[in-house]
C-alpha positions in Angstrom: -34.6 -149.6 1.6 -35.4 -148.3 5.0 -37.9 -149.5 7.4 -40.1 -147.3 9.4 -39.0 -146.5 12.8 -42.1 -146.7 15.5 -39.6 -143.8 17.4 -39.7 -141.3 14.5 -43.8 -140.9 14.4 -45.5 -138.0 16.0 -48.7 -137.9 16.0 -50.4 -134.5 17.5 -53.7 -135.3 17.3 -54.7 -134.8 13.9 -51.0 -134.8 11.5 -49.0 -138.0 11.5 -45.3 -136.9 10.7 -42.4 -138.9 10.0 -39.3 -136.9 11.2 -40.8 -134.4 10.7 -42.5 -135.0 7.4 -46.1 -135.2 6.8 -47.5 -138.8 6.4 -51.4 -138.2 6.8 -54.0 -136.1 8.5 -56.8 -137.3 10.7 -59.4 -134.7 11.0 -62.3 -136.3 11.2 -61.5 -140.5 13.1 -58.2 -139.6 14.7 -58.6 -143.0 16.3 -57.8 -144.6 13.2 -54.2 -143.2 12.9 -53.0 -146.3 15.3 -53.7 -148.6 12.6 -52.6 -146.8 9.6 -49.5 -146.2 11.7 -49.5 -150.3 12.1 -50.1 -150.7 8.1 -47.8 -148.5 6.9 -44.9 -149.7 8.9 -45.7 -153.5 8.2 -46.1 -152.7 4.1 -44.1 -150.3 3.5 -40.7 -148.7 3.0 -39.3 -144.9 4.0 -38.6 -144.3 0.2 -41.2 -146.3 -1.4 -44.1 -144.3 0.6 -42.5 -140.8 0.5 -42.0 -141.7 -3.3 -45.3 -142.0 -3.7 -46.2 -139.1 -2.1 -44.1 -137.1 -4.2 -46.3 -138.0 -6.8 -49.5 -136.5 -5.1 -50.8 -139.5 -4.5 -53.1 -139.6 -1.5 -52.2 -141.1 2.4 -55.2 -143.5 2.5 -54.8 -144.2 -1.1 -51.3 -145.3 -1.0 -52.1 -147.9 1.6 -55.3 -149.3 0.0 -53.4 -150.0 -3.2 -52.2 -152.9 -0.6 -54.9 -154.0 1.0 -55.4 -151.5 4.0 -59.2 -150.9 5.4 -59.9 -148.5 8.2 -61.2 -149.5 10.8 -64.7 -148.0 10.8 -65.3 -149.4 7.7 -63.9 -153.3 8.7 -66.6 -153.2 11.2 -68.8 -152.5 8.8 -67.8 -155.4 6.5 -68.0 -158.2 9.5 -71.1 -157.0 10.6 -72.5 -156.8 6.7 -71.1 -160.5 6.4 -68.2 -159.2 3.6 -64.5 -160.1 4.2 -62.4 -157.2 5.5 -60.4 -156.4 2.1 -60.5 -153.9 -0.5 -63.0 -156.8 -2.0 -65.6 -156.8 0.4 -65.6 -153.1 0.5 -66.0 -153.0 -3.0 -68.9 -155.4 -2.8 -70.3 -153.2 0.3 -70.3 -150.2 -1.8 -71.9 -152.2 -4.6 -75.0 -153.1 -2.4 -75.2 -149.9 -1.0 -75.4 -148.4 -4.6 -78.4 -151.6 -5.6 -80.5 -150.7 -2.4 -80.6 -146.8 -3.1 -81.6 -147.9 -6.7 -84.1 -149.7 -5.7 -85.6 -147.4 -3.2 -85.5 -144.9 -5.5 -87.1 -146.8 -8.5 -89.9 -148.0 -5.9 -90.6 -144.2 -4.7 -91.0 -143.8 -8.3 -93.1 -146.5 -8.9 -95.6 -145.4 -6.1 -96.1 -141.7 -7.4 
């Protein structure tokens, strides 16, 4: 198995490529291809992530199925009180989901 090579990354502003081979876009928080640069070359292999990719499985997908969190959303999590992991994100979206609930029940509740 062959471990990423920080050397053979470019990143143009929006494609990461990996010799030449596309690894994820970043259209919308370019800022956080640095650290799903970092993850990706600390997790996995050459093979196991292009393998994956073969399948059609997603970029982001890939490296949450081992713990990766972008960075937005970590902030998010420390500031919310929730662990940075796939966990606390889960548990984020969770409360999120309770709170609209509830707003919505007590609109309904006041007409």
């Amino acid at each position: 198995m062959t471990a990423f090579d920080k050397a053979k990354f470019n990143f143009d502003g929006m494609y990461l490529e990996y010799e030449g081979r596309f690894i994820a876009r970043f259209k919308y928080v370019r800022s956080n291809a640095s650290g799903f640069k970092s993850f990706l070359i600390k997790n996995f292999t050459v093979e196991e992530y292009f393998e994956r990719r073969a399948r059609e499985e997603a970029p982001l997908d890939i490296l949450k199925s081992k713990g990766y969190v972008s960075p937005h959303i970590r902030k998010w999590l420390i500031a919310a009180g929730l662990p940075p992991t796939p966990e606390g994100q889960a548990e984020f979206s969770r409360r999120q989901l309770e709170a609209r609930r509830a707003r919505i029940n007590g609109s309904l509740a006041g007409d």
